[in-house]
C-alpha positions as CSV (number, residue, x, y, z in Angstrom):
1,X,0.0,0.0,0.0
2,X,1.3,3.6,-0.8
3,X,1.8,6.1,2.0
4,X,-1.2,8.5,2.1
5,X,0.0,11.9,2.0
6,X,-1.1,15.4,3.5
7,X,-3.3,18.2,2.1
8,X,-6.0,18.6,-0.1
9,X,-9.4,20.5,0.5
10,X,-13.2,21.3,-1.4
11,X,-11.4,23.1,-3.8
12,X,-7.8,21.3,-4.2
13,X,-9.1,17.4,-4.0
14,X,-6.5,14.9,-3.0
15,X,-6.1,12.7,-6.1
16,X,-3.4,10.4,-4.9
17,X,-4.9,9.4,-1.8
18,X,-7.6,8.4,-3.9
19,X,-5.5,5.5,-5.2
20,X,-3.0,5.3,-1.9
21,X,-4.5,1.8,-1.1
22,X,-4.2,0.2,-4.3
23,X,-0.8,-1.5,-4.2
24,X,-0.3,-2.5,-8.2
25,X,1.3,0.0,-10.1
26,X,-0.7,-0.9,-13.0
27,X,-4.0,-0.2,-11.9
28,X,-2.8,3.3,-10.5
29,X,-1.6,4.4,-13.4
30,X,-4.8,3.6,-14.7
31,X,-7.0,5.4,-12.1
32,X,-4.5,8.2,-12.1
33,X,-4.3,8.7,-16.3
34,X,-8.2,8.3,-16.3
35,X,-8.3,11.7,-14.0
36,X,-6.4,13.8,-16.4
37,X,-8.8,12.0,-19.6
38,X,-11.9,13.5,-17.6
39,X,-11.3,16.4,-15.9
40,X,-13.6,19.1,-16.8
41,X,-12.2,21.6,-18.8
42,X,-10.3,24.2,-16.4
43,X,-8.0,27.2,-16.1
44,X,-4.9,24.6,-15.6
45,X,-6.2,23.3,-19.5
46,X,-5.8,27.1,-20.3
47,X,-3.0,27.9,-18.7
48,X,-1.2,24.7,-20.8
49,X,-2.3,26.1,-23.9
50,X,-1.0,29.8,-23.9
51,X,2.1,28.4,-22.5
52,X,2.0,25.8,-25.7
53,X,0.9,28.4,-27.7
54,X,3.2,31.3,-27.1
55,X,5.8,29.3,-28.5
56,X,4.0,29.1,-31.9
57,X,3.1,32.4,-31.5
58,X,6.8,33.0,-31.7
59,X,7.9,30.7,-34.3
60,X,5.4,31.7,-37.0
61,X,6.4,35.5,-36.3
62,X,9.6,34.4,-37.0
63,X,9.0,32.8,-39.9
64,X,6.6,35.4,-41.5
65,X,8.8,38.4,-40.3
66,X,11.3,37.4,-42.7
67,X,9.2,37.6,-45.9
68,X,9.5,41.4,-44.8
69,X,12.8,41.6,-44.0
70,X,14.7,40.4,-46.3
71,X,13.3,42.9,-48.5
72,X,14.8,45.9,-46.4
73,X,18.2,44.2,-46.0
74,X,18.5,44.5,-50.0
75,X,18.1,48.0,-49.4
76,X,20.8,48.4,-46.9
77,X,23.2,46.3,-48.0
78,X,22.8,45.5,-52.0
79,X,23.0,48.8,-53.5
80,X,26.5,47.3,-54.8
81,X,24.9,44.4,-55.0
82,X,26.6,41.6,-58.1
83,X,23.4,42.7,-60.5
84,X,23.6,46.4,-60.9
85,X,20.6,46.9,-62.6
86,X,18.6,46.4,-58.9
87,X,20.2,48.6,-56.9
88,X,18.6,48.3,-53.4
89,X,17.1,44.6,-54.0
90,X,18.4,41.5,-52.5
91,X,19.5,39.0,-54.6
92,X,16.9,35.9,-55.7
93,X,19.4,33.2,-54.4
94,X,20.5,35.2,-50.9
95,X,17.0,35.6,-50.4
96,X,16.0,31.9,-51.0
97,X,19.3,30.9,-48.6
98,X,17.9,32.7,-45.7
99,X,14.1,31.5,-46.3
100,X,15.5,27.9,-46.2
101,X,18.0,27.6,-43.4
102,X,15.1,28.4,-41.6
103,X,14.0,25.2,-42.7
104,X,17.1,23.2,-42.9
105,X,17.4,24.3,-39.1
106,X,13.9,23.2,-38.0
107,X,14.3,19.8,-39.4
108,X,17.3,18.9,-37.5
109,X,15.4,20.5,-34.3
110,X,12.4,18.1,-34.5
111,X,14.1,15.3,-35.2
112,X,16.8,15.9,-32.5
113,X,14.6,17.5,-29.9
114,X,11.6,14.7,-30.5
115,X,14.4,11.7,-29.7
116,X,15.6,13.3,-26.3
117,X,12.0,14.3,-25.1
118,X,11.2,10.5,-25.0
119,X,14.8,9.8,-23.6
120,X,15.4,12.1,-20.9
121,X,11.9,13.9,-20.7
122,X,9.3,16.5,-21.7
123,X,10.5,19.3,-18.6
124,X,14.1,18.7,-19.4
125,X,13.9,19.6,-22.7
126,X,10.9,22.0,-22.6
127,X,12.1,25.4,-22.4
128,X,15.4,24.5,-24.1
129,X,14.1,25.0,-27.5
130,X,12.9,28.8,-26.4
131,X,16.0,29.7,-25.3
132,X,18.0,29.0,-28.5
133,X,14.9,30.7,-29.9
134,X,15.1,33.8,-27.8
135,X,19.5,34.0,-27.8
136,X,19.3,33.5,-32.7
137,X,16.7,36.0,-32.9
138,X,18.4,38.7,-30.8
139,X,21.6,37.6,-32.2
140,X,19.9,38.6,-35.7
141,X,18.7,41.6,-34.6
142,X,22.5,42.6,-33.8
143,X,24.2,40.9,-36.7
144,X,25.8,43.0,-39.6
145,X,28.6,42.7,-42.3
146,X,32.4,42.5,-42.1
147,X,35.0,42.1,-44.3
148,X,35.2,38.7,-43.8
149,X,32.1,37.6,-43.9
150,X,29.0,39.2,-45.8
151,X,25.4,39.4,-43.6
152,X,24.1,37.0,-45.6
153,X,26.2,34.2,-44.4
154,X,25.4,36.1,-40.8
155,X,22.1,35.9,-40.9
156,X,21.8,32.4,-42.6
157,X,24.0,31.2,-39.4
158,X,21.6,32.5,-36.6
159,X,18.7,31.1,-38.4
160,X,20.0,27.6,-38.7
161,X,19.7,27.6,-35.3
162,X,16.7,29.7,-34.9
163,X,15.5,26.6,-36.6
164,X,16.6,24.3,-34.6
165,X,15.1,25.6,-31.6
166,X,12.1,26.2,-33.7
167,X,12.1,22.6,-35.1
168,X,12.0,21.6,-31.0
169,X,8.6,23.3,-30.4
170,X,6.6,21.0,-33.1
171,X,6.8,17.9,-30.6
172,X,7.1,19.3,-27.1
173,X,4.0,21.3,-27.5
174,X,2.6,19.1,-29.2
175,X,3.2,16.1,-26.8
176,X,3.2,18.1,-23.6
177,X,-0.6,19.4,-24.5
178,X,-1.7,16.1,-25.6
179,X,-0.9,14.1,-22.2
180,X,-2.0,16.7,-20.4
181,X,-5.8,17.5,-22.2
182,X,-8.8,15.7,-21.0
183,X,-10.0,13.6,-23.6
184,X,-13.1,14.9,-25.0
185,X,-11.5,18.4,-25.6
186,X,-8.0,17.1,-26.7
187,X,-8.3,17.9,-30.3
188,X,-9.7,22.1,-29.8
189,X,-6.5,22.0,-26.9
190,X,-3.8,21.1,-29.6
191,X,-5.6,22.8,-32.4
192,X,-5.5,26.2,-30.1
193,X,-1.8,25.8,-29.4
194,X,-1.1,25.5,-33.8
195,X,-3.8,28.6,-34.4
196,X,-1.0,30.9,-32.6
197,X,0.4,30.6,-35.5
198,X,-2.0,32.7,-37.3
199,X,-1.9,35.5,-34.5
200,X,1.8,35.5,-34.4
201,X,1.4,36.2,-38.1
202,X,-0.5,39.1,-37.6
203,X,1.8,40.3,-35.2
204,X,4.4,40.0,-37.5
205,X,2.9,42.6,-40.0
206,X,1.5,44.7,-37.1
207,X,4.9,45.5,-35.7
208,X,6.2,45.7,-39.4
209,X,3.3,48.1,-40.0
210,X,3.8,50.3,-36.3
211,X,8.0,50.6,-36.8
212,X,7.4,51.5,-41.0
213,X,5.1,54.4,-39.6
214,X,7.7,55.3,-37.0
215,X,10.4,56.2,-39.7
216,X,7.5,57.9,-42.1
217,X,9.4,61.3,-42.4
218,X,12.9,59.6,-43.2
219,X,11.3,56.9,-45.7
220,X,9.5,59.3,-47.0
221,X,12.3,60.7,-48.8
222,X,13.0,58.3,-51.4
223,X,10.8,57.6,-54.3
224,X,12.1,54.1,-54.5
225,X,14.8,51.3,-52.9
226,X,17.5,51.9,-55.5
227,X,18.0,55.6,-54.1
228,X,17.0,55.1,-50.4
229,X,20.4,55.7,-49.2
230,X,21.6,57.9,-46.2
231,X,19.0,58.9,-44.0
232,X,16.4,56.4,-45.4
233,X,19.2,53.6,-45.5
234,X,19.7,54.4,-41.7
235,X,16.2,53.7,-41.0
236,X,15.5,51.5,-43.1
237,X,18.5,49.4,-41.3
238,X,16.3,50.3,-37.7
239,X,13.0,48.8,-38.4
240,X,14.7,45.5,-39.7
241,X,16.1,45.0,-36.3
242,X,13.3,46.0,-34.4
243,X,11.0,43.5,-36.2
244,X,13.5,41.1,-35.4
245,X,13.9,41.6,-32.1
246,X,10.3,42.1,-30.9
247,X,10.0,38.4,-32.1
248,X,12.4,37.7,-28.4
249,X,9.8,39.7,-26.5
250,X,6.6,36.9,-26.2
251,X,9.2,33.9,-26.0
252,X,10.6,35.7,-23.0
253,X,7.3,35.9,-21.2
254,X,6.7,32.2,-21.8
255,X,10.1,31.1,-20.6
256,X,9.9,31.0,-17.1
257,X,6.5,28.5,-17.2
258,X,8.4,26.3,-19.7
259,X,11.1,26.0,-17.3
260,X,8.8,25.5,-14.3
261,X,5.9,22.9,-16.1
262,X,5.5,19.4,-14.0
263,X,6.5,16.5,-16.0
264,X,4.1,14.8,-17.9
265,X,2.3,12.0,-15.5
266,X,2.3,9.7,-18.8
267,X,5.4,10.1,-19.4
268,X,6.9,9.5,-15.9
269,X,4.7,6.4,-15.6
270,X,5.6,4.6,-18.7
271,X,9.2,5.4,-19.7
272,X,10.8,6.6,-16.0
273,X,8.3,4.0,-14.6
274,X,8.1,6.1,-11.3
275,X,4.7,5.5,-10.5
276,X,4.7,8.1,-6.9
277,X,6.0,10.8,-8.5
278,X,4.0,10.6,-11.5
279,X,0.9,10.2,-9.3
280,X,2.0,13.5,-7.6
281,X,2.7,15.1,-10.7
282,X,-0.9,14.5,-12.4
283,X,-2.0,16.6,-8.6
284,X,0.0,19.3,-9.1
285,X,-1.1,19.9,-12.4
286,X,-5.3,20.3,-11.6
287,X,-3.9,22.3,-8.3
288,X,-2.3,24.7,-10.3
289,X,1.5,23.7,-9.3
290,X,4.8,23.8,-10.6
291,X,5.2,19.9,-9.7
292,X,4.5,17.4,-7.5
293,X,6.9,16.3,-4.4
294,X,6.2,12.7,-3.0
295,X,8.0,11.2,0.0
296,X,11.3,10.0,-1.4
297,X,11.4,6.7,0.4
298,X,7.7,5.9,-1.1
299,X,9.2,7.0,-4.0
300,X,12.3,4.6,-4.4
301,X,10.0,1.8,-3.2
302,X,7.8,2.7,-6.1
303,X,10.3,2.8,-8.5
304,X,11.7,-0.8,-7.6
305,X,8.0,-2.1,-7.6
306,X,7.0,-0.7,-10.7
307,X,10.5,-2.0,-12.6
308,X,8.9,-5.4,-11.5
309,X,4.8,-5.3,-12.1
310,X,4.5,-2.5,-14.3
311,X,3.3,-3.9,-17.4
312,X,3.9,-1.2,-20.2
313,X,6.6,-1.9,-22.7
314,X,10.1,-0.6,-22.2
315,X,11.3,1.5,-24.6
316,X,14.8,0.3,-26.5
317,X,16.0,0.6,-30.0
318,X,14.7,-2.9,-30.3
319,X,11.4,-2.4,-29.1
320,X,11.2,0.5,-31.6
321,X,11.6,-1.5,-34.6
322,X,9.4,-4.1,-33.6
323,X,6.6,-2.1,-33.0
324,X,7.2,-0.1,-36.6
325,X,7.9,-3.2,-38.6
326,X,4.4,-4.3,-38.2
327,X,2.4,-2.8,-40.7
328,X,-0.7,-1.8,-38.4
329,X,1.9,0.5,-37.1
330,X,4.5,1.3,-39.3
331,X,1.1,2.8,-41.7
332,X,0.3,5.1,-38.7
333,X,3.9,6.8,-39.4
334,X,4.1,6.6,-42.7
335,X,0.8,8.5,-43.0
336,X,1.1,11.1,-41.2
337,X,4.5,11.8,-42.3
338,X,3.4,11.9,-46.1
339,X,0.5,13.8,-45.0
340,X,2.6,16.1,-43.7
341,X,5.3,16.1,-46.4
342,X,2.7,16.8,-49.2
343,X,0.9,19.1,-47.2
344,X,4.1,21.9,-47.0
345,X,5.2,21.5,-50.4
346,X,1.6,23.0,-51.7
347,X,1.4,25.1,-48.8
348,X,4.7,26.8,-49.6
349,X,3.3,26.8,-53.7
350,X,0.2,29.0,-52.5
351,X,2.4,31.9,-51.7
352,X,4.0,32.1,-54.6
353,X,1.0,33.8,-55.5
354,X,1.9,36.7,-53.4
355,X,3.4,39.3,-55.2
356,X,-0.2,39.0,-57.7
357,X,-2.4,38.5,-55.0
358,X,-0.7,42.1,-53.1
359,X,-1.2,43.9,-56.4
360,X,-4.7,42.7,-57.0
361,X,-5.6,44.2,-53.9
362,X,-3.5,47.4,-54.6
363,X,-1.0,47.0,-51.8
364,X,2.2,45.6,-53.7
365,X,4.1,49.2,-54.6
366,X,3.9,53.5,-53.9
367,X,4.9,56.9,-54.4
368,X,8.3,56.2,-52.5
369,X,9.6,53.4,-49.8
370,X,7.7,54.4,-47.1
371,X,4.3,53.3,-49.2
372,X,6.1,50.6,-50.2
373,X,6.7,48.6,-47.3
374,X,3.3,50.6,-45.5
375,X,1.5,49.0,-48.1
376,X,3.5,45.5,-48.1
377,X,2.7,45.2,-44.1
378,X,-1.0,45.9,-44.7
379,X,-1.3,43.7,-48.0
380,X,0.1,41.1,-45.4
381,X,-1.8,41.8,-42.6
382,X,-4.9,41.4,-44.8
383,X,-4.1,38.1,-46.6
384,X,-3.6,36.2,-42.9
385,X,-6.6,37.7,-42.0
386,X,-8.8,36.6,-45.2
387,X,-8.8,33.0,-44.8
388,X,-5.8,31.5,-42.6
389,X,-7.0,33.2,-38.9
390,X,-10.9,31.9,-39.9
391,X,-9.1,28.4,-40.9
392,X,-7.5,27.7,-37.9
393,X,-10.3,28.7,-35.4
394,X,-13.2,26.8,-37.3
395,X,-11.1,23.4,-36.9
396,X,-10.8,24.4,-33.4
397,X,-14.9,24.6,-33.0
398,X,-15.2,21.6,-34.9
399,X,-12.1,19.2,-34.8
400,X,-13.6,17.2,-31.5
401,X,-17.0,16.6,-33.1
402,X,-16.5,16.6,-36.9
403,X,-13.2,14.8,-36.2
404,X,-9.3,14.9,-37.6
405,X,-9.7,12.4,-40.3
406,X,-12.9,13.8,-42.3
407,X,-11.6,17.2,-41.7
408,X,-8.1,16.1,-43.5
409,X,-9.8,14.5,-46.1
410,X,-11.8,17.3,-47.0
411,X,-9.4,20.0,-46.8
412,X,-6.9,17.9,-49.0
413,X,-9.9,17.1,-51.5
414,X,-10.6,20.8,-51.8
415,X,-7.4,21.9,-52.5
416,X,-6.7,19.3,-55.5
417,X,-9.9,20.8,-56.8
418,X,-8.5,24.9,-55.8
419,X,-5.3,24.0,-57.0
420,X,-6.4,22.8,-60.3
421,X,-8.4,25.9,-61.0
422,X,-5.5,28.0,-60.5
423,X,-3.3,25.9,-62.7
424,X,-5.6,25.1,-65.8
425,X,-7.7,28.0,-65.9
426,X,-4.6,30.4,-64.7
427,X,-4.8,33.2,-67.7
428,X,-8.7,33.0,-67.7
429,X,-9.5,33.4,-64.0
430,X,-8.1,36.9,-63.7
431,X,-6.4,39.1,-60.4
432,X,-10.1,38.8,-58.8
433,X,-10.5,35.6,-59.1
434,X,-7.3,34.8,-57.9
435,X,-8.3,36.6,-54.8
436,X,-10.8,35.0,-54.0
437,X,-9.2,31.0,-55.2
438,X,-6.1,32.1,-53.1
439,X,-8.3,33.8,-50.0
440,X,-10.3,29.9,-50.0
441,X,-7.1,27.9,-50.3
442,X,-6.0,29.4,-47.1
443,X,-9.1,28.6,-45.0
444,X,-9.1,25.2,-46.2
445,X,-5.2,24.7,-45.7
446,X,-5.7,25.7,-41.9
447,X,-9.6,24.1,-41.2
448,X,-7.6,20.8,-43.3
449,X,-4.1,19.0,-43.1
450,X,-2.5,21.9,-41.9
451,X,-4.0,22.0,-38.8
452,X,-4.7,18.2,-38.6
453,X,-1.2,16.9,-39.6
454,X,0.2,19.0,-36.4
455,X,-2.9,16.9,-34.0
456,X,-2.7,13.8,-35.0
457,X,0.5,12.9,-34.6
458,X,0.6,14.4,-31.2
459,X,-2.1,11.2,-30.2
460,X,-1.9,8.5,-31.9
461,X,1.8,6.8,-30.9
462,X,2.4,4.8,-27.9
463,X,3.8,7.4,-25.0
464,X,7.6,6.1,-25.1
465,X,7.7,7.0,-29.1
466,X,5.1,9.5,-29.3
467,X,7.5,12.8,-29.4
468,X,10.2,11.2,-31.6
469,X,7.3,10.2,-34.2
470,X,5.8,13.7,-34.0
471,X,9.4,14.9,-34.8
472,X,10.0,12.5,-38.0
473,X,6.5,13.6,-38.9
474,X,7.1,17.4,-38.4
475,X,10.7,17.0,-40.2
476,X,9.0,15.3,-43.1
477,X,6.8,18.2,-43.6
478,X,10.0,20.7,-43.5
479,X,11.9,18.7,-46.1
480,X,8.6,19.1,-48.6
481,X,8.7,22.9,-47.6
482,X,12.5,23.0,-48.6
483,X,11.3,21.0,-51.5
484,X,9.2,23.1,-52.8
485,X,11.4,26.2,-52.1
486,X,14.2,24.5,-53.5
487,X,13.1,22.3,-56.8
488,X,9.4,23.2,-57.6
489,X,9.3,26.9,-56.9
490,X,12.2,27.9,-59.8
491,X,10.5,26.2,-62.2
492,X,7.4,29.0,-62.4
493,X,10.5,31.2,-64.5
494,X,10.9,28.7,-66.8
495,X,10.0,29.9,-70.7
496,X,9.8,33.6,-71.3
497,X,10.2,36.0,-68.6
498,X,9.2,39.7,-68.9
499,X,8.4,42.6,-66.9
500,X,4.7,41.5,-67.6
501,X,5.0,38.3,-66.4
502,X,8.1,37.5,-64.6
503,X,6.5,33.3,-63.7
504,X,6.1,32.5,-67.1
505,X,5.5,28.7,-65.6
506,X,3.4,29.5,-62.4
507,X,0.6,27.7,-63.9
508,X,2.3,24.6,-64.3
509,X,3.5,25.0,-60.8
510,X,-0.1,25.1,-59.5
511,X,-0.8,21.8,-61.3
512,X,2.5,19.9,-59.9
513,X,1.0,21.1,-56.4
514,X,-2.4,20.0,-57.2
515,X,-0.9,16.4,-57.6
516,X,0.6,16.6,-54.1
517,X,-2.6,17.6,-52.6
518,X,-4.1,14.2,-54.1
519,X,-1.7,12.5,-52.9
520,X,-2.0,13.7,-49.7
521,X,-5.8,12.2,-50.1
522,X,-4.3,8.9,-50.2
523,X,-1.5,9.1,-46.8
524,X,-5.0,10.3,-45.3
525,X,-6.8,6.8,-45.5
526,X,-3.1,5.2,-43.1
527,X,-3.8,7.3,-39.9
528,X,-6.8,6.4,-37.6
529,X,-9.6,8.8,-36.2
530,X,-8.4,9.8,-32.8
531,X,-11.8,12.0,-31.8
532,X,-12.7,11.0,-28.2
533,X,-10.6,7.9,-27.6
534,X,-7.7,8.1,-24.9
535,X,-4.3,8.4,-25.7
536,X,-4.1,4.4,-24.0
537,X,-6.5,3.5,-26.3
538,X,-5.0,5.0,-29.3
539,X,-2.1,3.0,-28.4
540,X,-4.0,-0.4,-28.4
541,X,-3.5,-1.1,-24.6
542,X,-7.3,-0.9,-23.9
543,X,-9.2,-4.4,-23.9
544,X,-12.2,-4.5,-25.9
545,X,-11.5,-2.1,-28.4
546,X,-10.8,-2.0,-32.0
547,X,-7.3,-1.8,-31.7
548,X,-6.5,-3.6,-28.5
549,X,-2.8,-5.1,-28.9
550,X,-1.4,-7.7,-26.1
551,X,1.9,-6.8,-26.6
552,X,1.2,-3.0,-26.0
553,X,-1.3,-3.5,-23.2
554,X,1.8,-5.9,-20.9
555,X,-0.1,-8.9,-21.9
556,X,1.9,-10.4,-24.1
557,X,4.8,-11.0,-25.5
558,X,6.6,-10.1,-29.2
559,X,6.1,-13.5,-30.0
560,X,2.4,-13.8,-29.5
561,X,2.6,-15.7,-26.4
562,X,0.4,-14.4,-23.2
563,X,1.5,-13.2,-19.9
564,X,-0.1,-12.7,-16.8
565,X,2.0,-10.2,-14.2
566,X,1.3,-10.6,-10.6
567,X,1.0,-8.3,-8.3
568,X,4.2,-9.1,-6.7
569,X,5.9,-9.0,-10.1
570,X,6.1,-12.9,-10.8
571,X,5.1,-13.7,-14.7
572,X,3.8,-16.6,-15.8
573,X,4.3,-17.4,-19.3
């Protein structure tokens, strides 16, 4: 019997002495996760999601702010730039650099950072990622050229590993909010924490748009980049930095309750298999507190009892490819990888239409660089808010009762039909009608795969794989966006280009993305429909249900024999 432990009142209920009498470690665990699946939806479930989310908040300001930057660095630092005839404009292939080390960076992060969360643990590595975030971007904010090195090669440098701690955030949040959600609201939780994304979007051009209008009088100046030089450089070279920087400013706030989260009761049960602690833990979380603190004797007694009785699987490199090889499993991963992968390479193709859908709307160009890049923040501002925002919020209103599967399925169907439009009927549809194509593409990219691809993964793995297979998921994605960025995007100058048309081959482009989306259609049909169903019972240790599996549950073993574990710890084969 466990030791029965002090505290708890109406408000604050005393979970563990709930289950202090019941002596197997199994059944506790069971009692103990089933508290966390139930619990009514509470400030603790909102305090885990702005925490989660502040973090997304941060990474897509990063990543958007760039689309705006790397337009004033050609300004201050390309007016001798190799092509003389764009004075002021950053080269095509400096600018494609710095877009995709962000990338390169974030693939390694997920990968890396989604191995050691399921080696050494959530907390330990929670927090981590937003400090590399926090240290790259201020380090970008300070950088600038030398002799020896140009601030390309700079700026490329501290995004890699902006990346990296970028990269980090897909599985922890992911994971961390998962374990901790009750079940029947699991799905809006995680599909909150991703929407942040479309906020810190539109913080990104609201910050853009505030330090632009700070500078008015100096940018004001010069009728265009090629002769904003001086005064307007110096400015110019100011409001870079500061949109930058401000992306440091929400990561900062979040820091010290990433640092301070309790572990994740799941993931102290199954892979530390410290069943008092985790116990602990899961009461600290509904009370509000940092982390639980169990009576350390109790605790090694625990330990030694659970390494004995406790009937999950251990996790080894072993273990891991047994449970993959088997197709019932290895489909799961496979699917929402490819989901994934197909879903960024379109998703990247969509804003290639950018620059057309800004001048259909009048907001690509001005009288001098101050209406420029006025009218650039605003154009931007308005596209995020036209269909991605509404996108993301509807799938968190209908994710836990229309369900992740249907929802990914529809969103990938309508973009095969979207993107097809664009493609075949490109010179026919006109500027308006791109609008309104390209405004529809983004609602049903974010209430679709983009938004589901980011939930799914986060449920449906067994607890001592679930944040490495959200990170090879996640990095699977990143590779398609560099794919795209990389290989598909330069083929849209392919044939004639001319002032009139610089993407000759866009069209085409469209067509090669709508064949992605379809294929994303068919990685849809390998990953299962996780609405309501307990993270235990995604993972097949729940008897009686569909995908109920022996060897997952402790109740059998890889070579299909039974088991029964005693109390005590004896097996009998």
């Amino acid at each position: 019997m466990a030791q029965r432990t002090a505290g708890g009142n109406a408000a604050f209920h005393n979970f563990h002495n709930d289950y202090a009498h019941i002596a197997d470690p199994n059944e506790r665990r069971r009692l103990a996760l089933a508290e966390i699946d139930k619990a009514p939806f509470g400030w603790y479930h909102v305090r885990a999601i702005t925490v989660a989310g502040i973090g997304f908040f941060t990474d897509a300001y990063d990543i958007f702010a760039v689309g705006l930057v790397t337009t004033m660095l050609g300004v201050v630092y390309f007016h001798n730039a190799v092509s003389p005839s764009k004075p002021g404009m950053i080269d095509s292939s400096a600018d494609t650099a710095i877009k995709v080390a962000t990338s390169g960076g974030t693939v390694i992060g997920q990968v890396g950072f989604g191995i050691l969360a399921d080696i050494v643990g959530r907390k330990r590595m929670y927090g981590l990622e937003l400090i590399i975030i926090i240290f790259a971007t201020l380090a970008q904010a300070l950088s600038s050229n030398s002799p020896s090195m140009s601030i390309v090669g700079v700026i490329i440098f501290w995004r890699v590993l902006m990346g990296i701690g970028i990269g980090g955030d897909y599985p922890l949040s992911s994971i961390i909010t998962s374990e901790f959600a009750t079940t029947k609201w699991r799905g809006a939780m995680m599909g909150s924490v991703f929407a942040m994304q479309g906020i810190g979007q539109f913080a990104a051009g609201i910050i853009a748009l505030i330090a632009v209008a700070g500078f008015k009088d100096s940018l004001s100046t010069a009728k265009s980049v090629a002769v904003c030089d001086g005064n307007c450089a110096e400015s110019v070279d100011k409001i870079w930095r500061i949109i930058i920087g401000f992306g440091a400013v929400p990561g900062c706030i979040a820091l010290y309750y990433r640092l301070t989260i309790p572990e994740t009761p799941r993931f102290t049960f199954d892979v530390a298999r410290d069943p008092e602690k985790a116990g602990e833990d899961t009461k600290a979380y509904i009370q509000g507190r940092h982390e639980g603190h169990p009576d350390e004797i109790t605790r090694v007694q625990g330990i030694a009892a659970a390494e004995q009785s406790l009937t999950v699987p251990k996790a080894s490199w072993r273990d891991f490819m047994r449970h993959y090889m088997q197709w019932k499993n290895g489909k799961v991963l496979l699917g929402t990888a490819g989901s994934w992968f197909f879903l960024d390479v379109a998703f990247y193709g969509l804003s290639l239409n950018n620059s057309v859908i800004l001048a259909a709307i009048g907001y690509s160009s001005g009288a001098n660089v101050y209406e420029t890049f006025y009218n650039t923040a605003v154009g931007n501002i308005i596209i995020v808010c036209a269909g991605a925002i509404p996108g993301y919020w509807v799938t968190v209103a209908t994710v836990d009762t229309i369900g992740r599967k249907p929802i990914q399925y529809m969103g990938f169907a309508m973009l095969t039909i979207l993107f097809c439009i664009i493609g075949f009927a490109y010179d026919k549809i006109g500027t308006k009608g791109l609008l309104a194509l390209y405004v529809v593409s983004q609602f049903f990219f974010n209430f679709g795969p983009n938004a589901t691809t980011f939930i799914v993964p986060g449920e449906c793995f067994p607890t001592r794989y679930r944040s490495t297979s959200h990170g090879l998921s996640a990095a699977s994605g990143k590779v398609g966006s560099i794919v795209a960025q990389v290989v598909i995007g330069p083929l849209r100058t392919r044939g004639t280009v001319t002032s009139t048309n610089p993407s000759p081959w866009l069209n085409h482009v469209m067509e090669i993305y709508a064949l992605f989306m379809l294929c994303g259609i068919g990685t849809t049909a390998l990953i299962p429909e996780t609405k309501r169903k307990t993270l235990e019972e995604l993972a097949g240790e729940v008897p009686g249900t569909r995908g109920y599996d022996p060897v997952e549950a402790g109740k059998g073993s890889a070579d299909g024999s039974e088991r029964d574990v005693g109390i005590e710890g004896e097996k009998n084969v």
